[in-house]
N, C-alpha and C positions, 0 to 999 in steps of 0.2 A: 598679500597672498600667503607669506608667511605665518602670520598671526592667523588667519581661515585654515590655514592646515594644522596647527598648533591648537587652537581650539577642537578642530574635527577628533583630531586625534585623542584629544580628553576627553572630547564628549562619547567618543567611541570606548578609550577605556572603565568612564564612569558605566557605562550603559554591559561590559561585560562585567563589573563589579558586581553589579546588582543583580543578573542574571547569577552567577555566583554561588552568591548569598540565600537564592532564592532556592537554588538547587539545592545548597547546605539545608534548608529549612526540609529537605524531601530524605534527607536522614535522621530526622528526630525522633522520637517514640510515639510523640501526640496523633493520634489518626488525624482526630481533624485538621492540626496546622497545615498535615503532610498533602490531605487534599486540597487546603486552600493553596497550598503554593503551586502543586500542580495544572490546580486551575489559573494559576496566572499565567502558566507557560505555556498552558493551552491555549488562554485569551491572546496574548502576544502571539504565538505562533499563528494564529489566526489572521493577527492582522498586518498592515504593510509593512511591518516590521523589518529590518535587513536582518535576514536568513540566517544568511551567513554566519553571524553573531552566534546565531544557538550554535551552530559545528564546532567553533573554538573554543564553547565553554562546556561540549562533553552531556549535548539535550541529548541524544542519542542515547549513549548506555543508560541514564539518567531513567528515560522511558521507556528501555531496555528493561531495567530491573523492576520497574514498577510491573511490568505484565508477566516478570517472572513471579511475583509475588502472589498472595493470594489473597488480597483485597480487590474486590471486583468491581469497586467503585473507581478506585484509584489504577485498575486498569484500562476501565473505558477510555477514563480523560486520560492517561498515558498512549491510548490508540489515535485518540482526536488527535492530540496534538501532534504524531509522527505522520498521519495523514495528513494535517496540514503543512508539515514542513515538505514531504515528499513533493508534494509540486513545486520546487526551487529544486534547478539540476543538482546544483554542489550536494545539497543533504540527499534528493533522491539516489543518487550513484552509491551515496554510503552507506543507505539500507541496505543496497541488495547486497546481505551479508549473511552468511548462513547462521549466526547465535541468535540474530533478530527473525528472518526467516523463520528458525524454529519458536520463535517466542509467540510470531503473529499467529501460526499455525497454531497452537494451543490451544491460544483465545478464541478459535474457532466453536469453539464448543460447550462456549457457556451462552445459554439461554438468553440468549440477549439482543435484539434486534438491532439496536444501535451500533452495537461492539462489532456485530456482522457486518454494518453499513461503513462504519472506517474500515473494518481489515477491506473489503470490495472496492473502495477509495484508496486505500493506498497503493493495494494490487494495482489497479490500473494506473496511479501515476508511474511508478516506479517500472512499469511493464513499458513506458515511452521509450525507456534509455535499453538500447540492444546489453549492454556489459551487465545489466541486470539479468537475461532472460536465461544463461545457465545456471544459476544459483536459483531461480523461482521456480524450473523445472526440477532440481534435485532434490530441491527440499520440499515438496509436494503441494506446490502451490494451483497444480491444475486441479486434483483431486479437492483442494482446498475451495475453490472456484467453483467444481460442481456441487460442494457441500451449501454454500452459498445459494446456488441456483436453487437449493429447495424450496426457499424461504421469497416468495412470491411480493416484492417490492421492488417498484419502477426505477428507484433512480439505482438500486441495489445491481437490480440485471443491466441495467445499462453501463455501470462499473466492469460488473463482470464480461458484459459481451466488449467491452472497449480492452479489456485485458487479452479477451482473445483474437483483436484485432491484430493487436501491437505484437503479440507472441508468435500469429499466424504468420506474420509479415517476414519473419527468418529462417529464412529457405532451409540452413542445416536443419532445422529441430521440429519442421513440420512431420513428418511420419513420424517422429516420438509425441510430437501430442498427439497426432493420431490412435498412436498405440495408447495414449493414458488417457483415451475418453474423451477428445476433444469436443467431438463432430457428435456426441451423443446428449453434452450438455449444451453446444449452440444449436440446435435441431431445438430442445428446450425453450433453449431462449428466445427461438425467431417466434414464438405461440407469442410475444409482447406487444401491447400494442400500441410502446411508445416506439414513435418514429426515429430518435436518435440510438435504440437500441438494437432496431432490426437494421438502421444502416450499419452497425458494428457487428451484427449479425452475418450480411452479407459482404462486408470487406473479411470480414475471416475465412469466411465460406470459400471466398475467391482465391483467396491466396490459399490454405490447406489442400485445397481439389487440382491447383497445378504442380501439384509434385505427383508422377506418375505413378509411382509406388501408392500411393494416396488411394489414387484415381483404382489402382488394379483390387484394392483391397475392398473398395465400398462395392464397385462391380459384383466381387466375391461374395461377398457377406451383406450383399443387399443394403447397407445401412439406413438406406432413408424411407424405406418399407413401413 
């Protein structure tokens, strides 16, 4: 058992070595290398790889900076890959951080259908974990969501309406989505006519409409007229 834990343990520091090295090659000058190495940690973060690994060697800022940059190739694959990491609790809890917040937000806005479909995908994983959903509300990630909802793709809306399932579900912060347009882009999204979007449809619907406040203001303003 000794020598199995002595092994793991190398195998584990070889394996953060290389991850590394790999992130050194994502500061060089050469475009291309900088996108091959990206794509590798994209391909790993993809697959059953331990998570974990990327948090300790810093994948985070890493694809942080890439979306701050202004090569737009080399931001898509910096969005895939923080998408895929986001479904592993340890890395999703460490997005929800407002210098990435503001980063994913940006990326909102370049003409890019794919780039749309990971920020939609990470929203919703990261929208699982409650300790996310004050930093996704300040940093205008509903507003972000209905920008989303314009762009009329199934698994896109279904993202989005799962984000506003997980958001609806915390009692404090329902009448603040409310106020920031919640009910006006799931109203939107319930027109889909995939089935696991309008069930995320209507779990948000549910939860938003039992805060009274809620309930006195669609009364008021008619909303679903």
């Amino acid at each position: 058992f000794r020598k199995l834990c002595l092994a793991q343990n190398a195998h584990q520091a070889l394996i953060e070595k290389a991850l590394r090295s790999i992130i050194g090659l994502l500061r060089l000058q050469d475009l291309k290398t900088r996108k091959h190495a990206a794509a590798i940690l994209r391909d790993l973060s993809a697959s059953c790889f331990e998570t974990s690994i990327f948090l300790h060697v810093g994948i985070i800022s890493s694809m942080v900076e890439l979306l701050e940059g202004s090569d737009k190739d080399l931001q898509i694959i910096a969005m895939s890959c923080l998408r895929h990491l986001s479904g592993t609790e340890c890395i999703a809890k460490n997005l929800g951080d407002s210098r990435i917040m503001q980063a994913v937000i940006r990326c909102l806005f370049l003409v890019n259908e794919d780039m749309k479909c990971q920020i939609a995908g990470l929203f919703a994983n990261i929208s699982e974990y409650r300790e996310c959903h004050q930093v996704m509300i300040a940093e205008g990630v509903i507003s972000g969501i209905s920008e989303l909802s314009l762009t009329e793709n199934k698994e896109m809306w279904q993202d989005c309406a799962r984000s506003f399932a997980n958001l609806c579900s915390h009692e404090e912060k329902q009448v603040l989505l409310y106020r920031k347009g919640c009910v006006k882009t799931l109203v939107k999204l319930s027109s889909s006519k995939c089935p696991h979007c309008q069930r995320y449809v209507a779990i948000a619907m549910r939860f938003i409409v039992s805060s009274v406040e809620v309930q006195k203001s669609l009364s008021k303003h008619n909303e679903f007229a």
